[in-house]
N, C-alpha and C positions, 0 to 999 in steps of 0.2 A: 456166548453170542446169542442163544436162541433166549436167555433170561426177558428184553424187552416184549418181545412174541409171546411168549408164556403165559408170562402173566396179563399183557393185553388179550389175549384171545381166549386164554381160560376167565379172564372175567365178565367177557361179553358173553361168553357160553354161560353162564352161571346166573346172568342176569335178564339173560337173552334178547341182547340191545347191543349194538355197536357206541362201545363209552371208550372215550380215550383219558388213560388216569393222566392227572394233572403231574406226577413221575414214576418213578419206577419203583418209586419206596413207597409211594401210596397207596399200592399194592399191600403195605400191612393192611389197609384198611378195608380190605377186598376178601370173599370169599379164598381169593391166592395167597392168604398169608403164608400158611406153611411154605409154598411152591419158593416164594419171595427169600424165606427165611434161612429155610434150607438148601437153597442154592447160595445165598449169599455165604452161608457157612462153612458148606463145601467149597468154594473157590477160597475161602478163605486158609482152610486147611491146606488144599493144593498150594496155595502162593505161599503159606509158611513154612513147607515139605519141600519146596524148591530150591535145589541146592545145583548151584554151578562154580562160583566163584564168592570170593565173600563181598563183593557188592552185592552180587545178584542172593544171598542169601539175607544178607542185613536189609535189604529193600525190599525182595521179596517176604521177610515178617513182618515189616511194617504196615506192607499194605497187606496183606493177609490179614493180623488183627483189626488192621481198619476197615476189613470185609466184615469181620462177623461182628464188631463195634455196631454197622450202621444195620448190621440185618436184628441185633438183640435191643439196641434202643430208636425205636420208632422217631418216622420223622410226628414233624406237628402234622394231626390232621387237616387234613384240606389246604396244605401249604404249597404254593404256587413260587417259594424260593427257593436256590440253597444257601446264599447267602445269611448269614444267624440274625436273628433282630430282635428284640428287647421283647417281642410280642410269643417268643418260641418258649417252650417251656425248657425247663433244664434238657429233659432228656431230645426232644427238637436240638438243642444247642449241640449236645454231643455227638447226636446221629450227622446231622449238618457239618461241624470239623472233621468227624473221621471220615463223613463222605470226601471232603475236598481232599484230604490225604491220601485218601486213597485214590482218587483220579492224577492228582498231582504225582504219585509215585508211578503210577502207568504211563505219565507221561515222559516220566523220568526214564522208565526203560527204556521208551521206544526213543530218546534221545539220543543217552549215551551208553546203555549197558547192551541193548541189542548190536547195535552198530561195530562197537569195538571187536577189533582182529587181532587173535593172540602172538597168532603169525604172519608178515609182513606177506608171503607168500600164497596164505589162505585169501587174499582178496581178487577173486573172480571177479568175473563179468556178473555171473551170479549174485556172488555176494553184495558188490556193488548195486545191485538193481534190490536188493533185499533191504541193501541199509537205504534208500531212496524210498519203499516201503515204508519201513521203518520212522525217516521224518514224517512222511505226509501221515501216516498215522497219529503221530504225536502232535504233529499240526489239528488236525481234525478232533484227539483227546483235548486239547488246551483249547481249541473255536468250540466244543461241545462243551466243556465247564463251563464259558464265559456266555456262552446260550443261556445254559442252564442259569447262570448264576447273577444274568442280569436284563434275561428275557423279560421279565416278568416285572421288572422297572423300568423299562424304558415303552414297552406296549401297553395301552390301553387294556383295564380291564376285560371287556368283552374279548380282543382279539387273544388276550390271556389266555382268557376260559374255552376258547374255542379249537385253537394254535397249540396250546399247549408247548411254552418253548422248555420248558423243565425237562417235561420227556424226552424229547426232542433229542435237547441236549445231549444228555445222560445218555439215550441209545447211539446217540452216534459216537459218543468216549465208546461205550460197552464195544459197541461192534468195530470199531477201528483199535481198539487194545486186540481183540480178539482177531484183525487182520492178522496182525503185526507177530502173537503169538504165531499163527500156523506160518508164518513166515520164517520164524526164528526157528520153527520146530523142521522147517526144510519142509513143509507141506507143500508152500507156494513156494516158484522161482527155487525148486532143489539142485544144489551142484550135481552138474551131469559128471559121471564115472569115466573116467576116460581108459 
């Protein structure tokens, strides 16, 4: 969650100017690349490591390698899409699909793999207000792609370069996937012990 923060505000410290990057992988292109890199790689690890059940395992590698996919191949510099376009270079192209892969399988959790109850019995009030989480998370992950992924065609350049909807985007997926975790992990809304 704190990945958009990071690397926005270690690059303004580095630059020493309030600059908002045009996303969150543009940050390769930033004094942040390590910061960028190696978080993307570490999370990518954790979501490969994560073992619950074998959706949440076969989903969770998925998007894991599609973590370290998009942190090892650089988007296009100075690219204001995610959308791929004939103007991206190969490796643009790759970083671009396993980005949306990997938003799309985040979105996929917090749909159906967070939600589901093994036992008919485990559905609290809690749990109930967890998996309500849970949509509006994935709501907010698929309106934060479609930011990202068509901001930047449908607004005027200037408002583009200023707005920045790419980022935008992309932090509101990042930080609403990362509700939804601490939700599932019982951080937020934990069954009270009775």
């Amino acid at each position: 969650m704190a990945l958009p923060f990071a690397v926005t505000i270690g690059n303004a410290v580095q630059v020493k100017q309030a600059v908002l990057l045009s996303s969150i992988s543009g940050a390769y292109y930033t004094g942040m690349r390590d910061v960028f890199v190696g978080s993307l790689c570490a999370i990518g690890v954790f979501l490969i490591c994560y073992r619950y059940a074998r959706p949440d395992d076969i989903l969770g590698t998925i998007a894991g390698f599609a973590a370290i996919v998009v942190a090892l191949f650089p988007t296009t510099a100075h690219d204001d899409q995610l959308l791929v376009s004939t103007a991206d270079t190969p490796k643009g192209v790759v970083h671009g699909v396993a980005a949306i892969i990997l938003f799309l399988v985040l979105a996929i959790f917090c749909f159906f793999i967070f939600p589901r109850s093994i036992h008919p019995q485990a559905m609290t009030a809690r749990k109930k207000a967890r998996n309500i989480t849970y949509y509006i998370c994935g709501i907010l992950i698929v309106l934060g792609l479609a930011t990202a992924a068509f901001g930047s065609k449908l607004l005027p350049a200037d408002i583009v370069s200023s707005v920045r909807p790419m980022f935008w985007g992309e932090s509101i997926a990042v930080l609403a996937f990362g509700v939804a975790w601490f939700a599932k992990s019982n951080t937020f809304l934990p069954d009270i012990e009775s």
